[in-house]
N, C-alpha and C positions, 0 to 999 in steps of 0.2 A: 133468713137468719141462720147459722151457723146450729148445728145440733151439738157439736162439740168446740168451746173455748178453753183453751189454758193462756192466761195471765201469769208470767214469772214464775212458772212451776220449779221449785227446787227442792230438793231432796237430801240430805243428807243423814247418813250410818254413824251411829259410835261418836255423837257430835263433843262428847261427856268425857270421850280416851284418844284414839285413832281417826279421826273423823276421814269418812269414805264420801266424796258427792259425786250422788247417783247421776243428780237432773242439776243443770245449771243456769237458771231462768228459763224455759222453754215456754215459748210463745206460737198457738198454733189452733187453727180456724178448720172444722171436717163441716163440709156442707152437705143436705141431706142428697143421697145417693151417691156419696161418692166413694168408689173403690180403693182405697189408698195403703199401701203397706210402709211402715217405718222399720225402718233398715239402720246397719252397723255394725261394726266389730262388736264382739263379744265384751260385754262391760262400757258399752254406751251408753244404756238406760234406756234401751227398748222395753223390756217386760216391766222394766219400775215405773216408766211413763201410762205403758197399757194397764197396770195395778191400780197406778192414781185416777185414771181420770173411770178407771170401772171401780173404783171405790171400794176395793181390796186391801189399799195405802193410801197413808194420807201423807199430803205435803208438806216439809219443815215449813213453807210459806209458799204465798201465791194460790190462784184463785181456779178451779175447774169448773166451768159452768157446761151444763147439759140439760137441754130442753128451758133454758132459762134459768133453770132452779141452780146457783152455787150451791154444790152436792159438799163441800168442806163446813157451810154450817148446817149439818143435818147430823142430829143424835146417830149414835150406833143406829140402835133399832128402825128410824127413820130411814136411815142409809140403806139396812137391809131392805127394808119394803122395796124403797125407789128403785134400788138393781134387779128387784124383783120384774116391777113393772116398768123396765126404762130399758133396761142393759142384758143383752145378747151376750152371754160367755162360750166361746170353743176353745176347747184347750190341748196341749201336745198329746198329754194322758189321756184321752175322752171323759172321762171323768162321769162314766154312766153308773146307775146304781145295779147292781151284780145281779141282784133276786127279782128284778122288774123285768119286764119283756119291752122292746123295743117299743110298743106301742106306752106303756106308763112310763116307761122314762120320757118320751114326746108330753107325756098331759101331766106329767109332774109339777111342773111349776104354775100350770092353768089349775090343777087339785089347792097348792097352794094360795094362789089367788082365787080360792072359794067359787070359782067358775062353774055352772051345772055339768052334770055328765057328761048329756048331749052335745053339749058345746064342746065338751073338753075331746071328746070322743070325735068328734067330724072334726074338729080341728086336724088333730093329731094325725086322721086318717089322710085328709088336704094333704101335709106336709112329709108324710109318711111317701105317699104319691109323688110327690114334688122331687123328692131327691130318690126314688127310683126302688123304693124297700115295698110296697104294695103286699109284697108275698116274703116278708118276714116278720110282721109286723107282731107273732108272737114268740118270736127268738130271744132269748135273753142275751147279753152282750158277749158271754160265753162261745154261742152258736156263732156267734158272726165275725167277720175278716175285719183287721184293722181299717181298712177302708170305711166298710158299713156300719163301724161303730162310729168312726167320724163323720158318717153322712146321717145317723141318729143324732148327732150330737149337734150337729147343722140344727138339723128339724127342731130340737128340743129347744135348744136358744131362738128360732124364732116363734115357738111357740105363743107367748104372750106380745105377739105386735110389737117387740120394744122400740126405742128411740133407733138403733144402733147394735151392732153385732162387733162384739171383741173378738178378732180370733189371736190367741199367743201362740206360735211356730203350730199350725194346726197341720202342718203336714211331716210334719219331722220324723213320725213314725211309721209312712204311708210308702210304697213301693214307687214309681212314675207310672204306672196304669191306674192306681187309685186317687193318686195326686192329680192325674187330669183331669179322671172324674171327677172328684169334690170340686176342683178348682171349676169346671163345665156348668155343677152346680150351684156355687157359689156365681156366678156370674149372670148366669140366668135367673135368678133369684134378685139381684143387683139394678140387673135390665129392665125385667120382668113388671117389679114391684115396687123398684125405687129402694130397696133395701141397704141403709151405709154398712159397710166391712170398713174398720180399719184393723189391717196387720202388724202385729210384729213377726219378721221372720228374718232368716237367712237363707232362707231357700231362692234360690235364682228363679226356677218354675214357677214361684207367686211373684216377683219381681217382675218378671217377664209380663206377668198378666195385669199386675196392678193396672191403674190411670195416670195413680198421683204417685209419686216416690218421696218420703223426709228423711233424711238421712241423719242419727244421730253420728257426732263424735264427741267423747269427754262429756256428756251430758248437754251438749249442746245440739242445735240443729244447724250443721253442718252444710245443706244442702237440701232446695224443698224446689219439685219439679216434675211438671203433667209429661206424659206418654201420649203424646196423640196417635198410636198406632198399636197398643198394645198386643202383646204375641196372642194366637190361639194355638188351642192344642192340636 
């Protein structure tokens, strides 16, 4: 079964004055482990497609199912939980909390899911380990290179075991030494554990690496097609 379905996703801005459409029926199946990045010109509905189906935006119409559960009838509050314990977020920003040290931004959303210390604590240490921070683990995001704040950011979205890892343009702010690494870790992590990425990006370096490619244009999906030979770094 499919961990990610959209049904006729569409999207539309200002539908009341100027109407803008983001998404124009998008129809589209992520099976669990698979690495896939959706791609397009700027203003195809990349990041509005990764919004809806992580439950950030909702859709003028049409159906996002994740893990089973259509996430479009779940209250606010409901929603919030379910991204809590479903949905992987990395973002261009990192988006880590400033006053936390690398190790509580990892067990932040395992604190939020009321998980014990210990738990939260070896978790965090696992994943800490995993993406290669072992000996920074009390650096605040301040202390560390845009790289290892995106490879904290890795760690902290898979913290709670979710369904799926969203990453929106996760490299966009990263040098090509740091883009190999996450991308090195992102994929071993992929291999490794069965872990689903799907991307939005424009970066060619995660193109290259994807599996699957979908290509938005005008809010459609233009073009949907596996890499059997994906690049390594």
């Amino acid at each position: 079964m499919a961990v990610i379905t959209t049904r006729g996703i569409t999207k539309t801005y200002n539908p009341d004055t100027i109407p803008v459409h983001a998404l124009n029926g998008v129809d589209l199946d992520i099976e669990k482990g698979e690495f896939t990045a959706i791609v397009g010109p700027s203003g195809s509905g990349k990041t509005t497609l990764l919004n809806i189906i992580g439950g950030l935006d909702r859709p003028s119409e049409g159906k996002v199912i994740v893990g089973g559960q259509p996430i479009e009838e779940l209250s606010e509050n409901k929603l919030i939980d379910f991204r809590k314990d479903h949905i992987g977020f990395v973002f261009q920003a990192y988006n880590l909390i400033p006053v936390l040290t690398a190790l509580e931004n990892v067990e932040f959303v395992m604190l939020l899911q009321k998980r014990p210390a210990a738990e939260r604590r070896e978790r965090a240490m696992e994943l800490l380990r995993a993406v290669g921070l072992e000996d920074k683990v009390n650096k605040r995001p301040s202390e560390l290179s845009g790289g290892q704040q995106q490879r904290v950011a890795v760690a902290r979205a898979l913290a709670p075991k979710p369904t799926f890892i969203l990453a929106d343009e996760p490299t966009a702010n990263l040098d090509s030494t740091s883009t190999a690494q996450l991308l090195d870790i992102m994929a071993e992590l992929n291999h490794r554990e069965s872990v689903t990425f799907l991307f939005s990006t424009h970066d060619q370096r995660v193109i290259d690496r994807a599996r699957r490619i979908v290509t938005l244009v005008d809010g459609r999906i233009d073009e949907d097609v596996q890499q059997s030979q994906p690049a390594t770094s």
